[in-house]
C-alpha positions as CSV (number, residue, x, y, z in Angstrom):
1,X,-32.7,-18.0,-7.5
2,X,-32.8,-14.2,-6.7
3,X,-36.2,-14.7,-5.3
4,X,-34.1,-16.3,-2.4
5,X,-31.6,-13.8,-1.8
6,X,-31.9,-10.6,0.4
7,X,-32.6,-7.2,-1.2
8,X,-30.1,-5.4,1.1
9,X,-26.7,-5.0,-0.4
10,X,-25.3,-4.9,2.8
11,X,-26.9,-8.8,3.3
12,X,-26.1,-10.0,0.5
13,X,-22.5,-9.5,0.7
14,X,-22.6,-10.7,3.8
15,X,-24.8,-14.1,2.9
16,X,-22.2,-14.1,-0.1
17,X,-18.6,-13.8,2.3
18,X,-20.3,-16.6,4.6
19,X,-20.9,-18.4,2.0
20,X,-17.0,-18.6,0.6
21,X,-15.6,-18.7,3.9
22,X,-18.0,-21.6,4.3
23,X,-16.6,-23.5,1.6
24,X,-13.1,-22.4,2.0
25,X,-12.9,-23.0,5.5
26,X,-14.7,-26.5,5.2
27,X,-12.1,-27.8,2.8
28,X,-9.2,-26.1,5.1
29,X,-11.1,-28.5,7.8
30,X,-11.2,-31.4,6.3
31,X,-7.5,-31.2,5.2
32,X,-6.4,-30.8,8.7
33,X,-8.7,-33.1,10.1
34,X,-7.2,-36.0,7.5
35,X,-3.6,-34.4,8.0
36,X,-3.7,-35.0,12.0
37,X,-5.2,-38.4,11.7
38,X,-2.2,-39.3,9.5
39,X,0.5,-37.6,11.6
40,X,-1.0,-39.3,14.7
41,X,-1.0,-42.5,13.1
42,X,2.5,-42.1,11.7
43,X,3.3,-41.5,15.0
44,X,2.0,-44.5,16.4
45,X,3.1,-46.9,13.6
46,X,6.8,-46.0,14.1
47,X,6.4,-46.1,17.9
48,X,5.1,-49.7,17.7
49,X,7.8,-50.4,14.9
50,X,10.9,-49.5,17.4
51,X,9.0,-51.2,19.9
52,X,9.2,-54.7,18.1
53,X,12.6,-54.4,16.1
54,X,13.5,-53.3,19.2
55,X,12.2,-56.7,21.1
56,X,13.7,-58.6,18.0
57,X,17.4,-56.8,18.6
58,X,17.0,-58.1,21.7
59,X,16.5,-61.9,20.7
60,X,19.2,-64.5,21.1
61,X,19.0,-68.5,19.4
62,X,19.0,-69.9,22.8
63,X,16.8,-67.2,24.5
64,X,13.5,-65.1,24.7
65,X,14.0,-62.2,26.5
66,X,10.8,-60.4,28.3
67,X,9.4,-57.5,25.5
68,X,10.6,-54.1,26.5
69,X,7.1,-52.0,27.0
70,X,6.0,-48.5,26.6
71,X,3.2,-46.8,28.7
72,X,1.2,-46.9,25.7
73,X,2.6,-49.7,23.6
74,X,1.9,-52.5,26.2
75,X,0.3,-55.1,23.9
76,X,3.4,-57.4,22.4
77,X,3.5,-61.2,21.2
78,X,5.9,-63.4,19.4
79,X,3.5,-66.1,17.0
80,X,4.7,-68.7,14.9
81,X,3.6,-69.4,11.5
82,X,1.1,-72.0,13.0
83,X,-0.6,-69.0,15.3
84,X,0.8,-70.1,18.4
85,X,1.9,-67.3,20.8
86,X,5.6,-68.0,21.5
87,X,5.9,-65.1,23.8
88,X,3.8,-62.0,25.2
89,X,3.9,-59.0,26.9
90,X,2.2,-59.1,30.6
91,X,-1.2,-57.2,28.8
92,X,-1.1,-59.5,26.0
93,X,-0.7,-62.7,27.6
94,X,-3.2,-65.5,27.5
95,X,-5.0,-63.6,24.8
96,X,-5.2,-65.0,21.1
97,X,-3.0,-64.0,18.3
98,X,-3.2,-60.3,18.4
99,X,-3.8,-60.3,14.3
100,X,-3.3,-62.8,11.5
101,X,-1.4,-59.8,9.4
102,X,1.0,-61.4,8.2
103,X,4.0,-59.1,6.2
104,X,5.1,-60.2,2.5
105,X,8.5,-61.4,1.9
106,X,9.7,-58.4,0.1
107,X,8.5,-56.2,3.0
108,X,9.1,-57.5,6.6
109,X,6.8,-54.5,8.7
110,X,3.1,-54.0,7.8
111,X,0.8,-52.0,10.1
112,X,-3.0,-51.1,10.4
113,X,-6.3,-51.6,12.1
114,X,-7.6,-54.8,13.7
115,X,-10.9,-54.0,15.5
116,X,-13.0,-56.5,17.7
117,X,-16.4,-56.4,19.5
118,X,-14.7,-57.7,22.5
119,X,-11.2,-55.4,23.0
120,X,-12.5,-52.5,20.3
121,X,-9.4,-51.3,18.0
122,X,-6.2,-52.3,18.1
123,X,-3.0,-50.3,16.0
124,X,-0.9,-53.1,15.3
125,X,2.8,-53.3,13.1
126,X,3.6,-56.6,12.4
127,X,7.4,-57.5,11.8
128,X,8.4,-60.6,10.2
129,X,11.1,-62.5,11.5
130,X,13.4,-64.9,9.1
131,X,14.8,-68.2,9.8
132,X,17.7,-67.1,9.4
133,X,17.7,-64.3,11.8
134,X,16.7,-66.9,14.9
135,X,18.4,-70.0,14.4
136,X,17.8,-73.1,14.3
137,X,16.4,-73.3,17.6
138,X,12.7,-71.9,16.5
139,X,12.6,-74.7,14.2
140,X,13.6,-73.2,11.0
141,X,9.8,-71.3,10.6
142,X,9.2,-68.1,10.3
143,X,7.9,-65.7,13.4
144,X,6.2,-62.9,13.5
145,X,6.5,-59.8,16.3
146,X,3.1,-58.1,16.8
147,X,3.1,-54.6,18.6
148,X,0.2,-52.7,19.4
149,X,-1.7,-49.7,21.2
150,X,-5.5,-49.4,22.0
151,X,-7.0,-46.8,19.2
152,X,-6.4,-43.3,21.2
153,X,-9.8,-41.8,21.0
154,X,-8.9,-39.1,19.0
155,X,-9.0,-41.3,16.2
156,X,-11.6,-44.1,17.3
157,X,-14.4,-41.3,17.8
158,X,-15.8,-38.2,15.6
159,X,-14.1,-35.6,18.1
160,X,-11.5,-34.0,15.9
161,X,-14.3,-33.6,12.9
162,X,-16.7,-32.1,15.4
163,X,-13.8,-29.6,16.8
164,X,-13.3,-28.9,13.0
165,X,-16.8,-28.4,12.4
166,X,-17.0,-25.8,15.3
167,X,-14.1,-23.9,14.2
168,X,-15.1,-23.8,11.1
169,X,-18.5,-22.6,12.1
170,X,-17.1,-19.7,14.1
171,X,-14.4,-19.1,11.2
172,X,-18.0,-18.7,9.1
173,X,-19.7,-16.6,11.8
174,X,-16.6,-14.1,12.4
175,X,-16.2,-13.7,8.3
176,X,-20.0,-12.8,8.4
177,X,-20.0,-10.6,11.6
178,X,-16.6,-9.0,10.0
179,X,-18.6,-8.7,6.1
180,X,-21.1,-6.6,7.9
181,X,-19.9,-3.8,9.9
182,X,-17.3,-3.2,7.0
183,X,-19.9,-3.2,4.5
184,X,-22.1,-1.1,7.4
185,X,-19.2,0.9,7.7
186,X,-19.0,1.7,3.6
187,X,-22.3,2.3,3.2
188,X,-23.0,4.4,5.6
189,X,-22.2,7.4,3.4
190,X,-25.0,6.3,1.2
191,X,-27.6,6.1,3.6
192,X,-26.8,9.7,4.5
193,X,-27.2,10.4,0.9
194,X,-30.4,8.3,0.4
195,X,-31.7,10.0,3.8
196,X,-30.8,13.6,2.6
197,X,-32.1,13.0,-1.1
198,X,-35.4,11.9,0.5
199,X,-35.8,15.4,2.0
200,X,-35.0,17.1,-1.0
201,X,-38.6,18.8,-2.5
202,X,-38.9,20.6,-5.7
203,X,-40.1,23.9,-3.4
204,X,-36.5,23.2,-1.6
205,X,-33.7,22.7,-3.5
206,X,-30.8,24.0,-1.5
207,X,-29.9,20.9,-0.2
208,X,-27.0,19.3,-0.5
209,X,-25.8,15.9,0.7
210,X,-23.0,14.7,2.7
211,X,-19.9,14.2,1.1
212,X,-17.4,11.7,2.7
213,X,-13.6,12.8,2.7
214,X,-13.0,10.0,0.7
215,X,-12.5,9.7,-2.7
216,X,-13.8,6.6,-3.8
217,X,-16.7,5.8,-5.3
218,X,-19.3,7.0,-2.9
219,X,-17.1,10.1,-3.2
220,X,-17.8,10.4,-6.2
221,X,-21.5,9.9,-6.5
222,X,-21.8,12.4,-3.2
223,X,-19.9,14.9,-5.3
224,X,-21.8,13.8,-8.7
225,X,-25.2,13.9,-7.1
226,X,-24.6,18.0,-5.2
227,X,-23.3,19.0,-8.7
228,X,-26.8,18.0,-10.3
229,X,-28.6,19.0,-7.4
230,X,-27.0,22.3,-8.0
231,X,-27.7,22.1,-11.8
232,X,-31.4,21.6,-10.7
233,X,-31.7,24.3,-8.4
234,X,-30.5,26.4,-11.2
235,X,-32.5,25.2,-13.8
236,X,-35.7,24.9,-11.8
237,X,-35.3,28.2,-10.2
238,X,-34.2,29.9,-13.9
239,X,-37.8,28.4,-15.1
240,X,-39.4,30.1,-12.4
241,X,-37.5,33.4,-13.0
242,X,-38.5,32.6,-17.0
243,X,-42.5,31.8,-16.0
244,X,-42.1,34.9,-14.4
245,X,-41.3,36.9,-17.0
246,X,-43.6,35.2,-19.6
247,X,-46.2,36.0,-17.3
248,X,-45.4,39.7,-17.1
249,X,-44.4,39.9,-20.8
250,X,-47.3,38.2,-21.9
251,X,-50.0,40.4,-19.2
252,X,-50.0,43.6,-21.1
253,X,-50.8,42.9,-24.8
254,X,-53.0,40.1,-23.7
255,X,-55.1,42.5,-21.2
256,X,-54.7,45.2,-24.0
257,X,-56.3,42.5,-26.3
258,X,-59.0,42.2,-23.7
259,X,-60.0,45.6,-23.3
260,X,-60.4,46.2,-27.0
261,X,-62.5,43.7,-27.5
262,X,-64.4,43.8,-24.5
263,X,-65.2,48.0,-25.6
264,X,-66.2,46.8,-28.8
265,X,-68.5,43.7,-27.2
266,X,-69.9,46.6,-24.9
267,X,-70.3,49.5,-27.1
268,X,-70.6,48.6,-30.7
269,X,-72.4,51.6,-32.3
270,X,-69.2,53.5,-30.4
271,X,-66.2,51.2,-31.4
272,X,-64.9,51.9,-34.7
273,X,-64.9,47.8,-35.8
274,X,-62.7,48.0,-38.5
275,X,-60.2,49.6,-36.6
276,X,-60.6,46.7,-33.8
277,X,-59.8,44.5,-35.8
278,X,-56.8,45.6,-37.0
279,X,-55.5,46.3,-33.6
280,X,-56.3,43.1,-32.5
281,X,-55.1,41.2,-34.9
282,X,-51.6,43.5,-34.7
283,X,-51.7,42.0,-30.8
284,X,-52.2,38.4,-31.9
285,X,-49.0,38.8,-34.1
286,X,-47.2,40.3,-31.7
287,X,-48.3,37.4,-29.2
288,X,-47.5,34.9,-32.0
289,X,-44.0,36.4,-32.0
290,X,-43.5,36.8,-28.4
291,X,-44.0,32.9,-28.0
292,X,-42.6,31.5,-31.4
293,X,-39.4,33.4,-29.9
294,X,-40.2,31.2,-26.5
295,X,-40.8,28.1,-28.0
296,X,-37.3,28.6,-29.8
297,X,-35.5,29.6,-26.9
298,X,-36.5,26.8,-25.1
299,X,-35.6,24.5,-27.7
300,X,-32.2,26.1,-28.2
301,X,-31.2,26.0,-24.4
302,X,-32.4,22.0,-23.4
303,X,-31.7,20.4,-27.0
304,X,-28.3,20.1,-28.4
305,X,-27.9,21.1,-32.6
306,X,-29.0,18.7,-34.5
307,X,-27.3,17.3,-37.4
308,X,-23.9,19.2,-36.9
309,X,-22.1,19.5,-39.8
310,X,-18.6,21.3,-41.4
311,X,-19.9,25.1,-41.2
312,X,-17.5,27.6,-43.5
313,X,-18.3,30.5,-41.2
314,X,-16.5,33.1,-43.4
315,X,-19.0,31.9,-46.2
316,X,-21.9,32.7,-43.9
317,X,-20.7,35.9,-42.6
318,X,-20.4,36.7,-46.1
319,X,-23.8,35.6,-47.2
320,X,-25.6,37.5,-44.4
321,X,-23.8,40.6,-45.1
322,X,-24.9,40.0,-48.9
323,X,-28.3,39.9,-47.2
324,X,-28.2,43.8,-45.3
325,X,-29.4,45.1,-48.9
326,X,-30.8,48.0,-47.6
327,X,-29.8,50.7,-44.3
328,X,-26.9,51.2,-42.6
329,X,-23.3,49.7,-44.7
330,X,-22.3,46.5,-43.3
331,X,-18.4,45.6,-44.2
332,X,-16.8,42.4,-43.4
333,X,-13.2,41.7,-43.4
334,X,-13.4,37.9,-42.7
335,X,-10.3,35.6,-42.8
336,X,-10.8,32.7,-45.2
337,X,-11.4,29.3,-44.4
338,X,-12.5,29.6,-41.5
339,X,-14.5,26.7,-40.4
340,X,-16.7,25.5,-37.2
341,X,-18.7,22.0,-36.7
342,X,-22.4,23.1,-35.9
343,X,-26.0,23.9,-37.2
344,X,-25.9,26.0,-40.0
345,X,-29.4,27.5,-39.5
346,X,-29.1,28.3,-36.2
347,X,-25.5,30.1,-37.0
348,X,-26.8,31.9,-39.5
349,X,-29.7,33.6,-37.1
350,X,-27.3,34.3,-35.1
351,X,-24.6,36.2,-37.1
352,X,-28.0,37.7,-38.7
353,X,-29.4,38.6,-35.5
354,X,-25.9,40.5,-34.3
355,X,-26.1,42.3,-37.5
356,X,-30.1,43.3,-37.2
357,X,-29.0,44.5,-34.3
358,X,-25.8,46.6,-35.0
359,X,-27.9,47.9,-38.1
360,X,-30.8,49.3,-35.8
361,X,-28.4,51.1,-33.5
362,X,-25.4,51.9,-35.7
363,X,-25.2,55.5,-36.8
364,X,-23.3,55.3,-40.2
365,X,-21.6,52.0,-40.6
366,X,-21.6,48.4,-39.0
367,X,-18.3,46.2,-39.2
368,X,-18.0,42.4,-39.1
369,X,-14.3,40.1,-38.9
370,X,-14.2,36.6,-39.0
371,X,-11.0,35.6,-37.6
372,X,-9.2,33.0,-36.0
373,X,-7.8,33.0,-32.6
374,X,-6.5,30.1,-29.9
375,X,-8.3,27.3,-31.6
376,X,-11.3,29.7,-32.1
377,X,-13.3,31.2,-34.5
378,X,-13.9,34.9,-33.7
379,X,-17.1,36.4,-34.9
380,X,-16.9,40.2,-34.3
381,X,-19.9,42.8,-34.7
382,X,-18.9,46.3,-34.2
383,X,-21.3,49.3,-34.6
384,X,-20.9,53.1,-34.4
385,X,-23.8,53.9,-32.3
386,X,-24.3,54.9,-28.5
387,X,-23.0,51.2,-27.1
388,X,-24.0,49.5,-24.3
389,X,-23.4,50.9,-20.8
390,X,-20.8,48.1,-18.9
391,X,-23.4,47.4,-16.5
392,X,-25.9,46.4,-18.8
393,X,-24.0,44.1,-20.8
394,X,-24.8,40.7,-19.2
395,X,-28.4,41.8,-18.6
396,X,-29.4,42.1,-22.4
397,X,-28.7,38.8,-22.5
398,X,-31.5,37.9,-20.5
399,X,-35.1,36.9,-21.3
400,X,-37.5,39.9,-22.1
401,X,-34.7,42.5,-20.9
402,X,-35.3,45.5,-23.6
403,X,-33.0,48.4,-22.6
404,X,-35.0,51.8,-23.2
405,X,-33.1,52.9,-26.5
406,X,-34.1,49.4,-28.0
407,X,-37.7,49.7,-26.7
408,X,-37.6,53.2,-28.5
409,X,-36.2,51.6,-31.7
410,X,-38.0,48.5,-31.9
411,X,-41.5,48.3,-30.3
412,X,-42.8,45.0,-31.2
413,X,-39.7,43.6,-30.2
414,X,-39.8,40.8,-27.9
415,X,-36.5,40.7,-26.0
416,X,-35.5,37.6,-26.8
417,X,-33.1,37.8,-29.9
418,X,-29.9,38.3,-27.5
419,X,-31.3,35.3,-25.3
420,X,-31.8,33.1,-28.3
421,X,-28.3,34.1,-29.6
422,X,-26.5,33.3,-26.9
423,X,-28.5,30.0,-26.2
424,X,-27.3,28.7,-29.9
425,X,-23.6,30.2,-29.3
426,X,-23.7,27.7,-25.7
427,X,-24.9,25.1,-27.4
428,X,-22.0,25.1,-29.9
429,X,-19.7,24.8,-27.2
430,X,-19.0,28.7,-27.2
431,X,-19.2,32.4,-26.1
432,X,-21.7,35.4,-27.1
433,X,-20.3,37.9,-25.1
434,X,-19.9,42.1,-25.3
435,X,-16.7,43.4,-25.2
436,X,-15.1,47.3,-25.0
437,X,-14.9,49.3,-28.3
438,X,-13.9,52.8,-28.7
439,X,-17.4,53.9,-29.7
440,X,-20.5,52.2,-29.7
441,X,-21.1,47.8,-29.3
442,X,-19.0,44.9,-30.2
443,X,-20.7,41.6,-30.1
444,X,-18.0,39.2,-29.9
445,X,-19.3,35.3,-30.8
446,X,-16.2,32.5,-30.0
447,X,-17.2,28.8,-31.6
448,X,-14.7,26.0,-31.5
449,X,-12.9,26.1,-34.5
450,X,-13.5,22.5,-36.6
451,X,-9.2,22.2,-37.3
452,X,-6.9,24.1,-36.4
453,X,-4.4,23.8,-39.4
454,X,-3.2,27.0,-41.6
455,X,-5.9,28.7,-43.4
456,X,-5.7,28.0,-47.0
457,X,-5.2,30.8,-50.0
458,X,-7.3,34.3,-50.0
459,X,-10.3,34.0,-51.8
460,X,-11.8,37.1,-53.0
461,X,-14.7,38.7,-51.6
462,X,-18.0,38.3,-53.4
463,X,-19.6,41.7,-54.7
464,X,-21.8,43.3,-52.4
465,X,-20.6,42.5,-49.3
466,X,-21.2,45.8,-47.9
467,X,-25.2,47.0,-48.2
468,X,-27.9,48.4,-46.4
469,X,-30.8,46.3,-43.8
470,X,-33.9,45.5,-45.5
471,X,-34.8,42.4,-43.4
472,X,-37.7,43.9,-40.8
473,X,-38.9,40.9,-40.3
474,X,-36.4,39.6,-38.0
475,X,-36.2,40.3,-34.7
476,X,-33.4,40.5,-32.8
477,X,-32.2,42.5,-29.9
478,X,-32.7,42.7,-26.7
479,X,-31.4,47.0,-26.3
């Protein structure tokens, strides 16, 4: 069945409208046809029913009188109840009994139809006439009054239907004609957004489509469809930017690499192979770092946590500063209770990463709070080193972006631990931003908190929540 129907909306809702007006208008048709055949013939009946009582009225026991005609009701005659014609109208004289219908006794006026080959249709009433209305001059029998009219051709041809069938065919046509410029008319908007959307390139992204002034639903899919074309452009053009910086990030160890192996290929009685090797193999692992860090980042900024779960972030701050065993003091003054819905791994590299990070730069001490603030938990890591210039404090977020103190600090860094952490803090729903602090940085991470009820009792603070960095393995910062 949908085989048969057309692919274009803008047809089908027209096939669809013609279709009900069809039936609609067809049944509206046929009801008017029937109703005007019935009001016609109501018509007639009573005309020719005060036609005949009115010839009776006129009756007297010693007398006929002539039947009073009508223009149209010309046919009158009086029969007995042997079929004899008693008296006729000029039309109706000499011819036969204009019809046999003969009323009942309960009923003295009966119409309806009496058609012939030779005269064609005839709409009769027939009015009975009692004995006792004419006397005993008519013998005592009973007489019957017939008045008629020739069938008007209105009624004795298909006209009217065929009338009705055209009006209802141009009814159909005008519902159609009407369907399509207004569906025309609505869609319009979309073929502008189909047309647009067809020029729309992955080398061209800028492009936007029309939006009506409406705000219906092509409104909204206009407005839907510019704000992911936007979110495209973004993302597409940030993958560039991030191919980019792979590239360059990824060039110099890799032609390093390159050159030590290709000196060692070319002069091997002058290459000290042992020491090759280990330089090589300190490249690969820096490599291996460089994209293990990618290949999370990536995975942090397209996929949402998995498996989030009730995350006592006080607990974890606590734990990780447990953790700093070794270099500068880490204290934490964290509220208890304080609780977020998220991954708990990922959390935990991040609050790990922020303190790697303070650690390395801090000059004597590191401070972390935990505290809650307009349906937020605040995650605050403040060091007492140089601190981050205001200008550079959205750029460390960035892929590969190593300010020159960091670079100094941590050379086989690979400038992604700020980029991851902020990824993760997104992806939560929150904030990883850097905020003012009287001397040096304060990382400042904002998570949705998971309730926002009173924080229960105090719990006290595990021993060894202030100690000193031992963790080189992890790298974080981008400074």
């Amino acid at each position: 069945m949908s085989a048969l129907l057309p692919r274009s909306i803008r047809a089908r809702f027209t096939v669809a409208a013609a279709a009900l007006a069809l039936v609609a208008l067809t049944v509206i048709g046929a009801g008017l046809d029937s109703m005007i055949r019935n009001m016609i013939e109501d018509h007639i009946y009573k005309e020719t029913g005060r036609v005949a009582t009115d010839w009776i009225a006129s009756m007297r026991p010693d007398r006929i009188p002539p039947p009073i005609t009508t223009p149209r009701i010309d046919l009158l005659q009086l029969v007995d109840s042997r079929q004899r014609v008693v008296a006729a109208s000029e039309a109706a004289a000499g011819r036969p009994p204009l019809s046999t219908l003969l009323p009942p006794t309960d009923d003295r006026i009966q119409s309806g139809t009496r058609c012939s080959p030779g005269t064609g249709c005839l709409m009769l009433t027939a009015v009975r006439i009692f004995p006792q209305e004419v006397g005993l001059l008519w013998g005592g029998e009973t007489h019957v009054v017939y008045a008629a009219m020739r069938q008007p051709p209105v009624l004795a041809t298909r006209e009217l239907e065929l009338v009705t069938a055209g009006l209802v065919l141009v009814g159909v046509g005008l519902v159609a004609l009407t369907t399509w410029l207004l569906v025309g008319r609505t869609l319009r908007p979309v073929a502008a957004i189909r047309s647009r959307i067809a020029e729309i390139t992955v080398s061209d992204l800028s492009l936007r489509v029309p939006e009506p002034r409406s705000d219906d639903e092509i409104g909204l899919l206009a407005r839907t469809a510019n704000r992911t074309l936007a979110q495209l452009e973004e993302s597409v053009a940030y993958q560039r930017h991030f191919a980019s910086m792979v590239s360059h990030e990824l060039k110099n160890p890799v032609a390093g690499l390159q050159t030590q192996l290709e000196e060692a290929l070319l002069y091997p009685g002058q290459v000290d192979r042992d020491e090759t090797i280990r330089s090589a193999l300190s490249t690969a692992t820096r490599l291996r770092a460089i994209i293990d860090d990618m290949l999370v980042f990536a995975r942090v900024r397209n996929v949402s946590p998995e498996g989030p779960v009730p995350v006592d972030l006080t607990r974890l701050v606590r734990d990780e500063v447990v953790a700093r065993a070794t270099g500068v003091p880490v204290r934490a003054d964290a509220e208890p209770g304080v609780r977020v819905r998220g991954n708990h791994i990922q959390l935990a590299a991040v609050v790990s990463n922020l303190m790697v990070n303070a650690q390395r730069h801090a000059a004597t001490s590191v401070e972390v709070t935990v505290r809650r603030s307009g349906g937020h938990a605040v995650v605050a890591v403040t060091d007492d080193g140089d601190g981050i210039a205001p200008r550079d404090r959205e750029r460390v977020f960035e892929p590969f972006v190593r300010l020159q103190d960091g670079r100094r600090r941590d050379p086989k860094g690979s400038g992604l631990g700020l980029a991851i952490s902020r990824a993760i803090a997104r992806a939560h729903d929150g904030a990883l931003t850097i905020e003012d602090s009287p001397r040096g940085a304060r990382f400042v991470l904002r998570l949705p908190l998971l309730d926002a009820g009173p924080p229960p009792p105090a719990e006290a603070a595990p021993e060894g929540q202030e100690g000193r960095d031992g963790d080189g393995g992890r790298r974080g910062g981008a400074r």
